[in-house]
C-alpha positions in Angstrom: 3.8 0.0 -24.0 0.3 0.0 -25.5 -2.0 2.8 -26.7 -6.0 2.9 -25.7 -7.2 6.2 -27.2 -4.4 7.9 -28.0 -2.6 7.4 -24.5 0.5 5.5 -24.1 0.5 3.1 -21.0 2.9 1.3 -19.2 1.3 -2.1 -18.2 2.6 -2.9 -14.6 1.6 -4.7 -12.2 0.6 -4.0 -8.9 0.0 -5.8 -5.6 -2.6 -5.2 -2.7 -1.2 -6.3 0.7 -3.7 -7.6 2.9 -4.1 -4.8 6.0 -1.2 -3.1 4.6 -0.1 -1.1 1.5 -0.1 -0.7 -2.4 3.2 -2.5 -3.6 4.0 -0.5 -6.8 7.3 -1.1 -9.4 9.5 2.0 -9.7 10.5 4.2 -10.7 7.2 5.7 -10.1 5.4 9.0 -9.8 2.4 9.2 -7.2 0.1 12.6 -7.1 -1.3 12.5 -4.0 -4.6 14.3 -2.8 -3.4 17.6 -2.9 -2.0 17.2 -6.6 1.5 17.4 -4.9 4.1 14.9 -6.8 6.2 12.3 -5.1 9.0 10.4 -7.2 10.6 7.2 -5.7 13.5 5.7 -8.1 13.3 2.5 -6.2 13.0 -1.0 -7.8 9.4 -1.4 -5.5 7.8 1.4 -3.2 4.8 0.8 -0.6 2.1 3.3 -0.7 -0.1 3.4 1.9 -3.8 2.6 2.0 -4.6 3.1 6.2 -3.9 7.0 6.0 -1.7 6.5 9.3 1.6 7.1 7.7 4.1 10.1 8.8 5.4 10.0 5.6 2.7 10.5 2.8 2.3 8.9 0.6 5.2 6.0 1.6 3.9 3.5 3.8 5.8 3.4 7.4 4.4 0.5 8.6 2.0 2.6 10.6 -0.9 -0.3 9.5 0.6 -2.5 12.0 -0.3 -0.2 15.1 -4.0 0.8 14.0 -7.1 -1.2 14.3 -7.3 -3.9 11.7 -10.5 -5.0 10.4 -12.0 -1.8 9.2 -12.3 -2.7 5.6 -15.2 -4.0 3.7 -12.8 -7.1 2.9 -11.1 -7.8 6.1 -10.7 -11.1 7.5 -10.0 -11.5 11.2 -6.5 -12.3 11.9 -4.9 -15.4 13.2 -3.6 -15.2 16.6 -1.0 -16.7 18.7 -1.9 -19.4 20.9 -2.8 -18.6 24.4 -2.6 -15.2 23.6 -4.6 -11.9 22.7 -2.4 -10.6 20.2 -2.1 -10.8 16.5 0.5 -12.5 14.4 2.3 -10.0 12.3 2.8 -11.7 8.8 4.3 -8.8 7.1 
């Protein structure tokens, strides 16, 4: 734990997956929007970035069914040979 004016902080780190959530170590509290509190005393939860979710703020793998692409950062994605659909690679 380290202090920057006078706040502690835990240093953690957290992972971005590509078209998909925000991979966060728990335990962990999440405020979302609304200033309502979600805990999670799991070792790793998923938050979700796409906003497709049933279960806010959890990811449900929702992503997977919406249109991809729609970020400033997105990168087209591979596809199977001889076919129209996308590889799922997570």
């Amino acid at each position: 734990m380290s202090s920057r004016a006078g706040r502690a902080t835990d240093e953690r780190e957290v992972m971005l997956c590509a078209d998909g959530p925000i991979l966060l170590p728990g335990p962990v509290t999440v405020e979302d929007e609304d200033g309502v509190k979600h805990h999670s005393e799991r070792p790793v939860v998923a938050v979700c970035r796409c906003g497709a979710t049933g279960s806010a703020p959890w990811c449900d793998g929702s992503h997977k069914l919406v249109r991809r692409g729609a970020g400033p950062r997105a990168v087209p994605r591979p596809r199977r040979s001889g076919s129209d659909r996308p590889l799922e690679d997570y």
